[in-house]
C-alpha positions in Angstrom: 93.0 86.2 74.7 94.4 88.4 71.9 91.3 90.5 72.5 91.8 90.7 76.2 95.7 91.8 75.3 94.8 94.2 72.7 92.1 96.3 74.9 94.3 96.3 77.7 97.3 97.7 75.8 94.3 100.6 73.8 93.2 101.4 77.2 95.8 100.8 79.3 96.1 104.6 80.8 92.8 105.2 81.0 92.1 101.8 83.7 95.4 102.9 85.2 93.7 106.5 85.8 90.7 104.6 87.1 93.0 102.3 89.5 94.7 105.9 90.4 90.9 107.6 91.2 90.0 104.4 93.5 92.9 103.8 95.2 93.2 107.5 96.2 89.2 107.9 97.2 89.6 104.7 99.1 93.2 105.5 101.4 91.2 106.6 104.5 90.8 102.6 104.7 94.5 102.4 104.7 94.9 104.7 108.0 92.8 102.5 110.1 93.7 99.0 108.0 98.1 99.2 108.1 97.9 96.2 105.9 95.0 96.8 103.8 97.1 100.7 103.2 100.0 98.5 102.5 98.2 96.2 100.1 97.1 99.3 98.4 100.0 101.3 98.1 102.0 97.8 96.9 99.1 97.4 94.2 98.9 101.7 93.4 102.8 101.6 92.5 103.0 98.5 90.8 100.5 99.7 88.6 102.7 103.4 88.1 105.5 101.2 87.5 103.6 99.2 84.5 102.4 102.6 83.3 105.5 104.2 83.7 107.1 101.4 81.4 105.4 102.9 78.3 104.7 106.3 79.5 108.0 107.9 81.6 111.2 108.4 80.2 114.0 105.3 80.2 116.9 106.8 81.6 114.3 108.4 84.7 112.9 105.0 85.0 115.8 103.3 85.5 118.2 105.7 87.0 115.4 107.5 89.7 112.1 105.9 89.3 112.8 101.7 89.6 115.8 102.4 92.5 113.0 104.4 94.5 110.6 102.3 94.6 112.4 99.2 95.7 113.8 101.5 98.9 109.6 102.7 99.1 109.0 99.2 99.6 111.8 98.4 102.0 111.0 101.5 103.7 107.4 100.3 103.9 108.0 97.0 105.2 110.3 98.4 108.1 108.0 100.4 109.0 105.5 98.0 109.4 107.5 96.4 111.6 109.2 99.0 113.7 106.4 101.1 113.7 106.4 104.7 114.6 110.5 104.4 115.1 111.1 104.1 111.2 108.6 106.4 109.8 110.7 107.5 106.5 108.4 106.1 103.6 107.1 109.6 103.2 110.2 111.0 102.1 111.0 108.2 99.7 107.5 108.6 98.5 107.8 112.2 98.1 111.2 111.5 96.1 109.6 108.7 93.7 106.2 110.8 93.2 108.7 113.9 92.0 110.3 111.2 89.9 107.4 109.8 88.2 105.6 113.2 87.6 109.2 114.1 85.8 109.3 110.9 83.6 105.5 111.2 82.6 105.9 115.0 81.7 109.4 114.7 79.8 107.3 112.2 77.5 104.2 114.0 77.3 105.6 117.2 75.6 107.0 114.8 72.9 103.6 113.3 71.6 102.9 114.7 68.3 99.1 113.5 68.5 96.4 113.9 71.3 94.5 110.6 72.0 92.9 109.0 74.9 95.5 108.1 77.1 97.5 111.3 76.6 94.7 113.1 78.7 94.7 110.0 81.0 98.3 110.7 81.8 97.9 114.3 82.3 95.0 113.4 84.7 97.4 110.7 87.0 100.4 113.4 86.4 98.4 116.1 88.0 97.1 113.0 91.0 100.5 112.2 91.5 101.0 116.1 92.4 98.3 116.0 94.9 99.8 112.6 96.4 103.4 114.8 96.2 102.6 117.8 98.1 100.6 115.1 100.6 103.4 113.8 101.4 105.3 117.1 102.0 102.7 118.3 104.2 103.3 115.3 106.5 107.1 116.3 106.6 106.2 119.5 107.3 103.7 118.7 110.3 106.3 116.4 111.7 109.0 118.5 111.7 107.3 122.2 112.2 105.3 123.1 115.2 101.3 124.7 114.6 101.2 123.5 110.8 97.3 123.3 110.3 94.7 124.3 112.7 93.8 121.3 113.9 96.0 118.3 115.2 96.3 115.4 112.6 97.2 112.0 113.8 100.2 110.8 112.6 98.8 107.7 110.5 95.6 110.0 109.0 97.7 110.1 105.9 94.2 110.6 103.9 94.1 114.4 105.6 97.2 115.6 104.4 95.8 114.2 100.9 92.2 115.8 101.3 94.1 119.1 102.3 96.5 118.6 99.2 93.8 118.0 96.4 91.9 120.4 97.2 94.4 123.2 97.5 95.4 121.8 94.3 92.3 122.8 92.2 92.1 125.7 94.5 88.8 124.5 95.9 90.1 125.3 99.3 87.2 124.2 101.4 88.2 125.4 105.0 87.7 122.9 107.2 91.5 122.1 106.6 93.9 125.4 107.1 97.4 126.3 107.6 98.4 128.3 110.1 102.0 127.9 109.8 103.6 130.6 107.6 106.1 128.3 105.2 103.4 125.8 104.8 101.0 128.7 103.6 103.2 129.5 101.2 103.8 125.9 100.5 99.6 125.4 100.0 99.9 128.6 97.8 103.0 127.5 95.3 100.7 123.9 94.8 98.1 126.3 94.2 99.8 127.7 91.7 101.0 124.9 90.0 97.5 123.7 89.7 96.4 126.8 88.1 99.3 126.4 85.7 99.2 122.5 84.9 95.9 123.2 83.7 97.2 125.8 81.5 99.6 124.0 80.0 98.1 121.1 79.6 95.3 122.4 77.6 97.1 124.4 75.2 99.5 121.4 75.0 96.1 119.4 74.1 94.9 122.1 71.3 98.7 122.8 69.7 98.0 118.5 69.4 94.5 118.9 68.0 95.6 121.5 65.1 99.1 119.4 64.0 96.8 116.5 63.8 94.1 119.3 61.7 96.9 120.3 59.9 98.1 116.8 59.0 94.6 115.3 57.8 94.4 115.0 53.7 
């Protein structure tokens, strides 16, 4: 048992990076499954919120982050229920990803050493942008006429996050376009960010790796 604690707590941001990669690859399940997508999404943020325990900052977490998710769940469960007449989750979503992404980074650029599960946070960081900018896309198609050049359904949720990911590592695909001039610029600021948070990240990563050079006997 002490052995099953203590591998869980090494590797405790590299399984929730895993969890991260399978729950996202797997959400076109949750737009034809409501339940199964809320089953996921309950299981995806509990598992932020444990990782967020050790890896965001206290006052975000309790101030922004914890408050946030309990109305994300509320918000959820209404919908459920109402359907298509309460349809706010995204914006709380989009509120709590911001606030996560915040608490993980304001941590981050404290760590004096580079291990492991500093580049496993980076990683879910920079997912939790993609699932951000997903869920801004979906306010903007509901709210703005001619976003993208197709029609997406209003619970294809999984589009908007295709579209977001791969806009995000500047992939940018095709199949998936705006056609709306402020979400163009939207795609390209994410775009930019993605370009950047790779930057950064990696000379964050090699300042670590020479103070922990510098520091060896």
């Amino acid at each position: 048992m002490k052995r099953t604690r203590a591998f869980f707590r090494k590797y405790r941001s590299q399984l929730l990076m895993c969890l991260f990669i399978a729950l996202l690859v797997a959400s076109p399940v949750a737009d034809s499954h409501p339940y199964i997508g809320f089953a996921m999404a309950v299981l995806l943020e509990t598992a932020l919120l444990a990782g967020c325990s050790y890896m965001a900052s206290g006052r975000i977490l309790r101030f922004a982050i914890y408050p946030l998710a309990a109305l994300w769940i509320l918000a959820h469960i209404a919908q459920m229920q109402l359907g298509e007449r309460w349809h706010v989750s995204p914006y709380i979503g989009l509120a709590l990803s911001c606030s996560i992404v915040w608490g993980i980074l304001s941590r981050f650029n404290h760590k004096s050493r580079v291990a492991a599960s500093a580049i496993s946070e980076a990683v879910i960081s920079y997912l939790i942008i993609a699932v951000a900018f997903s869920q801004l896309y979906w306010i903007l198609d509901h709210h703005l006429a001619n976003c993208f050049n197709s029609p997406v359904p209003i619970n294809q949720q999984s589009e908007y996050l295709y579209f977001s990911l791969s806009t995000l590592t500047t992939v940018g695909y095709g199949d998936v376009q705006p056609i709306n001039h402020y979400v163009r610029y939207i795609a390209a600021f994410e775009a930019v960010i993605g370009v950047f948070y790779i930057a950064v990240v990696i000379s964050r990563l090699v300042a670590g790796y020479r103070f922990n050079d510098a520091n060896l006997p």
